[in-house]
C-alpha positions as CSV (number, residue, x, y, z in Angstrom):
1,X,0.0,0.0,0.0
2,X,3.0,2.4,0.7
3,X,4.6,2.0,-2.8
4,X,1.0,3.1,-4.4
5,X,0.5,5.6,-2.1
6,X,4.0,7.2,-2.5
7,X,3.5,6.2,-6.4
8,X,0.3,8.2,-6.7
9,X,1.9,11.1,-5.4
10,X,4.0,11.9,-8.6
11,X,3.0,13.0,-11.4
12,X,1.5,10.7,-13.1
13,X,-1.8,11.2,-15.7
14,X,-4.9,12.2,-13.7
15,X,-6.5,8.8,-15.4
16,X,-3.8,7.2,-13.4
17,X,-4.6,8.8,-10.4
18,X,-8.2,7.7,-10.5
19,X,-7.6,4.0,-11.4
20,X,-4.9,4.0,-8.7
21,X,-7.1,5.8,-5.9
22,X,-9.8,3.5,-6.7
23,X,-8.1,0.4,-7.2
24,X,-7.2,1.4,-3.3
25,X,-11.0,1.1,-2.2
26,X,-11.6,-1.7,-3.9
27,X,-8.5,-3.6,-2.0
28,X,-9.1,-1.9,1.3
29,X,-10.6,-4.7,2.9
30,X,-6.9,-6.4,2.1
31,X,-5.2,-3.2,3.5
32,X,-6.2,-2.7,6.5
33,X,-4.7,-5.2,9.6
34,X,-6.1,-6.7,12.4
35,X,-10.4,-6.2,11.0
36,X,-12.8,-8.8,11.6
37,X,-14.3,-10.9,8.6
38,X,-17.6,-13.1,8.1
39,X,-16.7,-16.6,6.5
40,X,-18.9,-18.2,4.0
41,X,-21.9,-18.5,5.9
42,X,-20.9,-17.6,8.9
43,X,-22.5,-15.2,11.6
44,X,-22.1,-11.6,12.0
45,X,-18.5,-10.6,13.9
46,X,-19.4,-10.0,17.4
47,X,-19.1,-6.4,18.0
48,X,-19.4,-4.1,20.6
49,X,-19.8,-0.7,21.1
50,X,-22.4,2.3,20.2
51,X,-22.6,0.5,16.7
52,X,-23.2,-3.3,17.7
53,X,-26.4,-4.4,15.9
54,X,-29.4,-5.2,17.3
55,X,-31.9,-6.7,15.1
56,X,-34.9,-6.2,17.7
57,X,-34.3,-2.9,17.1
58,X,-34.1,-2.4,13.4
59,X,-37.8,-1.4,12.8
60,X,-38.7,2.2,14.0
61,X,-41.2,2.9,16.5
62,X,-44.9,2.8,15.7
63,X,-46.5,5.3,14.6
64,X,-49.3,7.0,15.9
65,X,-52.7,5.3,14.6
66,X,-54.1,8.4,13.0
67,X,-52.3,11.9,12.0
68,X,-54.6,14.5,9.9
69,X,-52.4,17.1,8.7
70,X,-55.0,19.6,8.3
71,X,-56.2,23.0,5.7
72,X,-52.2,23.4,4.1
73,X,-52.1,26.2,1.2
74,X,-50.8,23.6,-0.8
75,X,-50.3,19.9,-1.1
76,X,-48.2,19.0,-3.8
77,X,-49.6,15.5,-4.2
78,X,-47.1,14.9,-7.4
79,X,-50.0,12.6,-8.9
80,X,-52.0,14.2,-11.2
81,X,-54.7,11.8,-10.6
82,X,-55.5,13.8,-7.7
83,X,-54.9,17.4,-8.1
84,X,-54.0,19.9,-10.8
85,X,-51.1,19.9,-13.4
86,X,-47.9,17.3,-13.0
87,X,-47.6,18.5,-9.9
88,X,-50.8,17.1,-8.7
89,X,-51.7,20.4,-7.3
90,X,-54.8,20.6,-4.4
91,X,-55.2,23.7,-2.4
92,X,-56.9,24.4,0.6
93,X,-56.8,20.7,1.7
94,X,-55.8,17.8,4.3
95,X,-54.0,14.7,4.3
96,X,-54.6,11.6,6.6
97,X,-51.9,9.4,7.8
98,X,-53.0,5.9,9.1
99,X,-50.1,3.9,10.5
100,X,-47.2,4.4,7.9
101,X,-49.9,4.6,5.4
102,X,-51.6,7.5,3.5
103,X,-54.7,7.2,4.1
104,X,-56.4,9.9,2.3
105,X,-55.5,13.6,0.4
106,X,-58.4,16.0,-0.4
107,X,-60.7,18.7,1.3
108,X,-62.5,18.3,4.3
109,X,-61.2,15.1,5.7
110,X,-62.5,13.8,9.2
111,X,-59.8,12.5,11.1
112,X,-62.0,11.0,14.1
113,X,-59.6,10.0,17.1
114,X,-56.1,11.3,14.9
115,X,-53.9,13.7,15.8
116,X,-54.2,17.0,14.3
117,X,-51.4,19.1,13.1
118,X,-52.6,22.2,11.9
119,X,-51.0,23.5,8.6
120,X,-52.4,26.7,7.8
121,X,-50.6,28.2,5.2
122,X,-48.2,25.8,5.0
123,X,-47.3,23.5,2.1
124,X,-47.6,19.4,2.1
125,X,-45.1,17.7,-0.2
126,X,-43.6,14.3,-0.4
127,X,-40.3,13.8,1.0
128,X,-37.1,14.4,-1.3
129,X,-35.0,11.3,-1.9
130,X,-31.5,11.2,-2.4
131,X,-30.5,9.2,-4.9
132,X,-26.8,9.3,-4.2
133,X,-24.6,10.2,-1.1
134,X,-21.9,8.9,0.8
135,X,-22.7,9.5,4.4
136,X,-19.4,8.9,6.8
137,X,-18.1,11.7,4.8
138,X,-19.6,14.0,7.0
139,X,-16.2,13.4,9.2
140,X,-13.9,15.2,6.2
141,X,-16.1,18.0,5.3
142,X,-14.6,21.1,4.4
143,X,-11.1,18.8,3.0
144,X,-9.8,19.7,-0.1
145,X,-12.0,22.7,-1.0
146,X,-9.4,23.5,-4.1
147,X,-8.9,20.4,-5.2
148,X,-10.8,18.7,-8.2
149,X,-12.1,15.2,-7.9
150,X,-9.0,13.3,-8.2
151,X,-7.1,15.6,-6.2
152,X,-9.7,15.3,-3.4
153,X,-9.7,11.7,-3.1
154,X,-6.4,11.5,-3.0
155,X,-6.4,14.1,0.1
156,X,-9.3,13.1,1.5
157,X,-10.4,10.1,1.3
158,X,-8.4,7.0,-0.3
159,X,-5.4,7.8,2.8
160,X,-8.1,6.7,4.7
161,X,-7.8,2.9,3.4
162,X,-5.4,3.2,6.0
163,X,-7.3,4.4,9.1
164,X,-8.4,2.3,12.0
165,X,-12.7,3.0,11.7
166,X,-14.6,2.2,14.7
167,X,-17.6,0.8,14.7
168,X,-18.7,4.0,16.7
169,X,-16.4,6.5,14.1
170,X,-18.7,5.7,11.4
171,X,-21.7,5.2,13.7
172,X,-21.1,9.1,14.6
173,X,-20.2,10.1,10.5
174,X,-23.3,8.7,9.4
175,X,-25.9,9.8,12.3
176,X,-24.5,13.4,11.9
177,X,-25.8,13.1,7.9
178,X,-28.5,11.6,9.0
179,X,-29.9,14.8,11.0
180,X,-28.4,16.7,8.4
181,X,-30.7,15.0,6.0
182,X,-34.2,14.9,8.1
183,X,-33.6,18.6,8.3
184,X,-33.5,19.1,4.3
185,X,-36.6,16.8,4.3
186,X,-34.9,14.1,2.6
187,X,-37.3,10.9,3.8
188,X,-35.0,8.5,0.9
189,X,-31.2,8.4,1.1
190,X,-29.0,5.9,-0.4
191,X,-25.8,5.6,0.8
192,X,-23.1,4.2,-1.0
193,X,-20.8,2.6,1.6
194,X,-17.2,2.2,0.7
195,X,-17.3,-0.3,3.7
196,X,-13.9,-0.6,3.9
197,X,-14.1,-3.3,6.8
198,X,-16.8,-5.2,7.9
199,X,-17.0,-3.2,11.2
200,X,-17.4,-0.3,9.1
201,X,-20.1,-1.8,7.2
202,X,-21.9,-2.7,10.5
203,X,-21.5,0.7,12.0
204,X,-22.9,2.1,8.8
205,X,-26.4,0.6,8.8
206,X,-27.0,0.4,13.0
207,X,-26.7,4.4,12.2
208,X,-28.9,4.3,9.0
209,X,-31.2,2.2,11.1
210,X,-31.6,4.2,13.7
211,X,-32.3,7.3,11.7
212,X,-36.0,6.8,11.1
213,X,-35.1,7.5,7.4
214,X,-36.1,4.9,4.7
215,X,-32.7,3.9,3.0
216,X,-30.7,1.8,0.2
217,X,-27.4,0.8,1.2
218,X,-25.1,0.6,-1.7
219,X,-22.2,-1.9,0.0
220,X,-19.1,-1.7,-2.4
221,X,-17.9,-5.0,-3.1
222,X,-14.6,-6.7,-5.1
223,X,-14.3,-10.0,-6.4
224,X,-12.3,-11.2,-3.0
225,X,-15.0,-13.6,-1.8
226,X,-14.7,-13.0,1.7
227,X,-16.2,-9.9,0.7
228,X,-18.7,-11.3,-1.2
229,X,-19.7,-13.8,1.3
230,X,-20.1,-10.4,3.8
231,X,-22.2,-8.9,1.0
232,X,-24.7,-11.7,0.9
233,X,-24.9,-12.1,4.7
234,X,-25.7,-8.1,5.3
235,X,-28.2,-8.5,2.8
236,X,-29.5,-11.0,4.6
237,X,-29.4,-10.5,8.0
238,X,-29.2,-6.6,8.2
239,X,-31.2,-5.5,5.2
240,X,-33.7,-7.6,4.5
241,X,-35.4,-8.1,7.7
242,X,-35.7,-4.1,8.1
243,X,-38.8,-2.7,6.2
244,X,-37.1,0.6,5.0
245,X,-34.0,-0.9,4.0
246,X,-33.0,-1.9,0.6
247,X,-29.7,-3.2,-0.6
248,X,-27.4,-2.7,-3.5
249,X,-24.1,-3.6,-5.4
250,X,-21.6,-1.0,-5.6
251,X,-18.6,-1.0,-7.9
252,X,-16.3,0.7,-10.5
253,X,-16.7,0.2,-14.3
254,X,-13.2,-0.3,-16.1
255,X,-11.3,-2.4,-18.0
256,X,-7.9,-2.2,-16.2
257,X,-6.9,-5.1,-14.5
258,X,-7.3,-3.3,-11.0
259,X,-11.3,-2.6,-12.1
260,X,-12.6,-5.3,-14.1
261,X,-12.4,-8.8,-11.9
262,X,-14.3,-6.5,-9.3
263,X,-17.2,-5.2,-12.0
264,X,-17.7,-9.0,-13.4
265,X,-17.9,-10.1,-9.7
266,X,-20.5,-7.5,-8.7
267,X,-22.4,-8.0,-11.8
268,X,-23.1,-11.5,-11.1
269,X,-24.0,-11.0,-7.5
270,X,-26.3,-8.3,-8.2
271,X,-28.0,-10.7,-10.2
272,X,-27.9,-13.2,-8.1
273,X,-29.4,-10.8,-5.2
274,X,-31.8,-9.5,-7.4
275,X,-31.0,-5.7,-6.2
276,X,-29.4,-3.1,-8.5
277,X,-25.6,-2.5,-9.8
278,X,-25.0,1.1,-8.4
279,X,-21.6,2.4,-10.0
280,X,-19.8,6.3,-10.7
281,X,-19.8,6.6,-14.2
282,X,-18.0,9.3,-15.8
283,X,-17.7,11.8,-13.8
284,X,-14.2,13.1,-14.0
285,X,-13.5,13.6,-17.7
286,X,-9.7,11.7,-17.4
287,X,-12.1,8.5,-16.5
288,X,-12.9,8.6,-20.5
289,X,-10.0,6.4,-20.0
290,X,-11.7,3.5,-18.4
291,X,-13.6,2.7,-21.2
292,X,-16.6,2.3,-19.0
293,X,-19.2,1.3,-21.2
294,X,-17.0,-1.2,-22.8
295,X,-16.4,-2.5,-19.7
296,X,-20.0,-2.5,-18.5
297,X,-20.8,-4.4,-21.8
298,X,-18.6,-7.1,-20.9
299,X,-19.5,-7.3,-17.5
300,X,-23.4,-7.0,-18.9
301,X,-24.7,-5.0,-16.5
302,X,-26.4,-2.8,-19.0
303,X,-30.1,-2.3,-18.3
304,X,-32.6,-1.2,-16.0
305,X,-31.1,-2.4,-12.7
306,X,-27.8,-0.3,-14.1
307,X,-27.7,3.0,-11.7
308,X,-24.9,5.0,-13.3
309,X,-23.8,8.1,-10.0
310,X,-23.1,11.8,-12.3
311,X,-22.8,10.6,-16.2
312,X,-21.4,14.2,-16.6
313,X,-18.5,13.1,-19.5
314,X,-21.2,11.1,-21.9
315,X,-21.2,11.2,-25.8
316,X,-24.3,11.2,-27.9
317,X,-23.8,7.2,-28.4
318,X,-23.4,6.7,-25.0
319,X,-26.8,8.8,-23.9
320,X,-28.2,6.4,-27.0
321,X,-27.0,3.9,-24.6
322,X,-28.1,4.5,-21.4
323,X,-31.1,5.2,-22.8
324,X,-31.9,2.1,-25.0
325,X,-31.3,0.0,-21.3
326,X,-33.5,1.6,-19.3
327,X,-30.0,2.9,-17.4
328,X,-30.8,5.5,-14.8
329,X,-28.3,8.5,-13.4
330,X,-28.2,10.4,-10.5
331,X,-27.3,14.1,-10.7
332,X,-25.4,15.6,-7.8
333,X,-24.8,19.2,-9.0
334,X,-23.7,20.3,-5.7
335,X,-20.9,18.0,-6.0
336,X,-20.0,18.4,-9.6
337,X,-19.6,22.1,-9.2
338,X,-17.4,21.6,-6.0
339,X,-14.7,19.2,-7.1
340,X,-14.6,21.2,-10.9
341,X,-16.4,18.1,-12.3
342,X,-18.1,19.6,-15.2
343,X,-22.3,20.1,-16.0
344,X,-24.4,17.6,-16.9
345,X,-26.1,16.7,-20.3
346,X,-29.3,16.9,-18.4
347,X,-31.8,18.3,-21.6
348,X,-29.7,15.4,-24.0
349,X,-30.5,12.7,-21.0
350,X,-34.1,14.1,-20.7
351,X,-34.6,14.3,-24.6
352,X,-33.4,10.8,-25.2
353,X,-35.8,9.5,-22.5
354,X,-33.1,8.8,-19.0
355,X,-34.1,8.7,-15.8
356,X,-32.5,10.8,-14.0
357,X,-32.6,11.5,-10.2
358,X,-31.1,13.9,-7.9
359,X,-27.9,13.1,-5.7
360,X,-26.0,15.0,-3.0
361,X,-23.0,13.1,-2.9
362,X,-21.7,13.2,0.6
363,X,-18.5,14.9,1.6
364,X,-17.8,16.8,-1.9
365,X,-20.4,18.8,-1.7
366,X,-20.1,19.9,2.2
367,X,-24.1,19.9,2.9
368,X,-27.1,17.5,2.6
369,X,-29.3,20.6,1.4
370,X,-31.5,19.6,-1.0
371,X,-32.7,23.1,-1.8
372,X,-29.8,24.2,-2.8
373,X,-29.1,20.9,-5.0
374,X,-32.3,21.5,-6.7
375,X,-31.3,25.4,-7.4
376,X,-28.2,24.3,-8.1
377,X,-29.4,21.5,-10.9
378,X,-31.9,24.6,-12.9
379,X,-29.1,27.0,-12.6
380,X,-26.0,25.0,-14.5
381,X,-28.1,24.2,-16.9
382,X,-29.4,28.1,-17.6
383,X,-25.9,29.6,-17.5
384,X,-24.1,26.8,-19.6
385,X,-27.0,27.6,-22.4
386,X,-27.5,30.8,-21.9
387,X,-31.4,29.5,-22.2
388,X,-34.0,30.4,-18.6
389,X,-36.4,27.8,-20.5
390,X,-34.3,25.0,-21.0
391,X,-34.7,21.2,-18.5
392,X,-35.2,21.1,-16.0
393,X,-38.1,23.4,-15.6
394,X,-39.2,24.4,-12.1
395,X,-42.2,21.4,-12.2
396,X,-39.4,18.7,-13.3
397,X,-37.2,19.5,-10.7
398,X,-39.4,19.4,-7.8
399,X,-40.5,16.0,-9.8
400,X,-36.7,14.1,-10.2
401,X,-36.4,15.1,-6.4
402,X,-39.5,13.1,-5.5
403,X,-41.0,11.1,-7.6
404,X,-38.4,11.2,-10.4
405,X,-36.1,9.7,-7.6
406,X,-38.6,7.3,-6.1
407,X,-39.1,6.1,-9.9
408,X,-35.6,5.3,-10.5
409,X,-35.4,3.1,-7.6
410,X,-38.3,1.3,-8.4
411,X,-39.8,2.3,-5.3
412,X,-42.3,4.5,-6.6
413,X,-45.0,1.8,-5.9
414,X,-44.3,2.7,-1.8
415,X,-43.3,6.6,-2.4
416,X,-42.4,9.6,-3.9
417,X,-46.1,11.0,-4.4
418,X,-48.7,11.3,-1.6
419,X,-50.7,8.7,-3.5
420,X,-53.4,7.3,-0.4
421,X,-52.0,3.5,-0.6
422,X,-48.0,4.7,-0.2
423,X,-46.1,5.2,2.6
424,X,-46.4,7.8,4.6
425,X,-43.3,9.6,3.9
426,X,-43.6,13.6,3.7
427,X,-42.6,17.1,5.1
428,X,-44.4,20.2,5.7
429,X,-42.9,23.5,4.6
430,X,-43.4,26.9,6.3
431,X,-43.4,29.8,4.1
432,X,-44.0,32.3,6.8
433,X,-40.5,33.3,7.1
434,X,-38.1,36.1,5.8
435,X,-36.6,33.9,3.2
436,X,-39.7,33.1,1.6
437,X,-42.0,35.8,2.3
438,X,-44.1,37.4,0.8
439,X,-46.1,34.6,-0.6
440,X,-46.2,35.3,-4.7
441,X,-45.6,31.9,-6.5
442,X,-45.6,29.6,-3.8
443,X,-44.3,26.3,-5.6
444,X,-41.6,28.1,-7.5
445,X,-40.5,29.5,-4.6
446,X,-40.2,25.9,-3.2
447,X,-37.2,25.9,-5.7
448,X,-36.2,29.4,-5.0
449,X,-36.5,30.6,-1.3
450,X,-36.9,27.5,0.4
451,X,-34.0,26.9,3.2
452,X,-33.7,23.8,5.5
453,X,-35.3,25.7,8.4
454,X,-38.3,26.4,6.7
455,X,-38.9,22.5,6.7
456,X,-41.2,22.3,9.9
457,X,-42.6,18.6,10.0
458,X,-40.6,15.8,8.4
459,X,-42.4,12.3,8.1
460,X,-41.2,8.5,7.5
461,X,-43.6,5.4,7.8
462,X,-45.7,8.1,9.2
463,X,-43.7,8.5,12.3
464,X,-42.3,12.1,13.0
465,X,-39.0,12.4,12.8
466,X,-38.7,16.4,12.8
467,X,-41.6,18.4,14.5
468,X,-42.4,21.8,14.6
469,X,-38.6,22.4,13.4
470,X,-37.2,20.3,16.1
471,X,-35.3,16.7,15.5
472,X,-37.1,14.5,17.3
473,X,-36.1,11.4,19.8
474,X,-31.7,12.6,19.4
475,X,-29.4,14.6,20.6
476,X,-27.7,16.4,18.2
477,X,-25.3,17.9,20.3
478,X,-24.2,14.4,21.6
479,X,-24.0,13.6,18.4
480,X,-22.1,16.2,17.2
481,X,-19.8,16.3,19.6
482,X,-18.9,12.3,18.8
483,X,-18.1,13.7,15.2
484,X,-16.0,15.7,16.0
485,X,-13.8,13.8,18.1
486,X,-13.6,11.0,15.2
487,X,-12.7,14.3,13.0
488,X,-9.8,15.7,14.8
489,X,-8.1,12.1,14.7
490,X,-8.9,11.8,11.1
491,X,-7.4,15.3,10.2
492,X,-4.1,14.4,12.5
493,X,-4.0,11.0,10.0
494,X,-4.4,13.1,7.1
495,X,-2.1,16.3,7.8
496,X,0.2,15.2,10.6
């Protein structure tokens, strides 16, 4: 590990850099001494410590039998079925959660024996979902702020192949995103894991789990079976048996030696699992140089369970592509902008029929606010074309950060629209505040004003995880304060 590291350090080709960076996360779990590892079919390490799983507790609290949410301005349903435009517009109307269910949207509802909230001139939307993040980064934000993507992993984040995670380091990363999340009104996260060790990995999800939030964890796997024996027992035993948690293959497409054993190895087992192939495609332009499409041919991973993280550096062919195999992409604008990434070919992706959801990419972009993401995803695109009417249009942003999302997970059967039938995942906005005052266009202003604090009510299975502005059931401070410990030894390891 020395040699590479000292190796990278020269100046080699930036396409170098990345293949060598990332060839170091997929070999960390062979990097790092003394870490615990599952054999084939065997049982979970035994762990101990703020992250130790307990499956008792995987599934969140009940929620309260009945919630009407009643007379909001606006519900943004985001099914026309029910309301007005694509939107799915209703005014002057109530909701009615029963259980983790919606139970109803309209005028007039009687909630007999619920709780009330009442939202007066407030606005009812679903909840955002992230379609791509990295949550532990949380612990290096603010690292490498004038560095470009390859610059910043090497930094930032592949020295840390070499860093002794605790289960309760990455408990405390992730938790803090969490909060940081809830507060944005993301309901949907998924976080793709480097998992560097298996202690990691278990840290990871007990923090995930105990969020409240819904989530997909992306586990990034290699072809070293010990790791894929780990893969299918998380899966398994700390996935499947929660009811918001889904699971995914992560991976790297190339066909260098160090990249394509690992993408043939997670191909298969995402087949075999039956869950989606979740990789970062082009979003440096020097990874042109990994011939990632040829090497997602061979691996043939192209299709609909294909989730391709930024596509910023994509011919015409390759949109043709994606497109003809149902391949979705997640945009993470916030992210692109930060690490000099380039903008996305988001009217080409929309014109040739992608799905395309919105990301916010962890520790590159230095917040979870998906606001700002969503200003940030209309603006690139009007200041590269010189065009205010180009895609996204307000409407189809607020849509790829809901429902857009949702349907590129192929979750949009359980969320993403306040259909009555799907879960009861939602948040209720506040426009009575400087920031958004006065009220003129209240749903472009969604897009325009809106800032996490306007986010009053957050929702997930219908159990309240932010009220009246608050976080509820944690401490943030507590929380905080564990961060930041596991931060100051992580910038000593960095820059001693």
């Amino acid at each position: 590990m020395q040699g590479l590291i000292k190796y990278r350090r020269t100046r080699l080709p930036v396409a170098w850099l990345s293949a060598i960076a990332l060839s170091l996360l997929l070999g960390s779990w062979l990097l790092i001494q003394g870490q615990p590892r599952a054999a084939a079919g065997g049982a979970l390490p035994t762990l101990h410590g703020k992250g130790a799983i307990d499956l008792s507790a995987l599934q969140a609290p009940a929620a309260p039998q009945r919630t009407l949410i009643r007379n909001a301005a606006f519900i943004l349903t985001m099914d026309p079925a029910l309301g007005q435009g694509d939107l799915g517009v209703i005014k002057e109307a109530d909701i009615l959660l029963t259980g983790d269910t919606i139970a109803a949207v309209g005028k007039n509802l009687q909630g007999n024996g619920a709780e009330v909230i009442d939202a007066t001139g407030k606005i009812v939307m679903p909840g955002f979902v992230d379609t791509h993040n990295h949550l532990w980064q949380s612990l290096i934000r603010g690292c490498g702020t004038d560095k470009d993507l390859n610059g910043w992993l090497g930094a930032c984040v592949f020295p840390l192949s070499g860093f002794n995670f605790s289960e309760a380091d990455v408990y405390a990363g992730v938790r803090l995103s969490t909060l940081d999340l809830i507060n944005t009104g993301v309901t949907t996260t998924v976080d793709w894991s480097h998992a560097f060790t298996p202690t990691f990995t278990r840290g990871n999800i007990q923090a995930l789990s105990d969020s409240g939030l819904r989530f997909v964890f992306a586990y990034l796997g290699s072809a070293d079976p010990a790791v894929i024996n780990d893969m299918r027992l998380v899966k398994r035993t700390l996935i499947d048996p929660n009811p918001r948690a889904t699971f995914q293959v992560g991976s790297h497409p190339g066909t260098a030696d160090i990249f394509l054993p690992n993408l043939l190895a997670m191909s298969r087992l995402a087949k075999e699992l039956r869950v989606k192939l979740h990789v970062h495609l082009l979003e440096n332009i020097s990874q042109r140089n990994d011939e990632a499409f040829k090497a997602l041919a061979q691996a043939n991973a192209l299709g609909p369970n294909l989730l391709g993280a930024h596509g910023i550096h994509l011919t015409d062919e390759e949109i043709n592509i994606l497109a003809d195999h149902d391949v979705r992409i997640m945009h993470n604008p916030l992210s692109n902008m930060r690490l000099a990434s380039g903008v996305i070919r988001l009217p080409a992706l929309k014109q040739a029929g992608v799905q395309v959801g919105l990301g916010l990419d962890g520790g590159t972009n230095d917040t979870s606010d998906m606001f700002n993401n969503m200003r940030a995803a209309l603006g690139l695109q009007r200041a590269t074309s010189l065009q205010a009417n180009i895609v996204p249009t307000v409407n189809e942003i607020l849509r790829m950060a809901t429902v857009g999302g949702a349907k590129l997970l192929d979750m949009s059967d359980q969320i993403g629209s306040l259909t009555p039938g799907k879960k009861a995942d939602l948040i209720v906005i506040d426009p009575g505040a400087v920031n958004f005052a006065p009220n003129f266009e209240a749903i472009p202003q969604i897009v325009f004003n809106t800032q996490t604090q306007n986010v009053e009510w957050v929702f997930v299975d219908g159990r309240v995880l932010k009220r009246k502005g608050k976080l509820v059931g944690v401490n943030p401070d507590a929380i905080m304060k564990d961060a930041q410990k596991v931060a100051d030894r992580i910038h000593q390891f960095l820059f001693p």
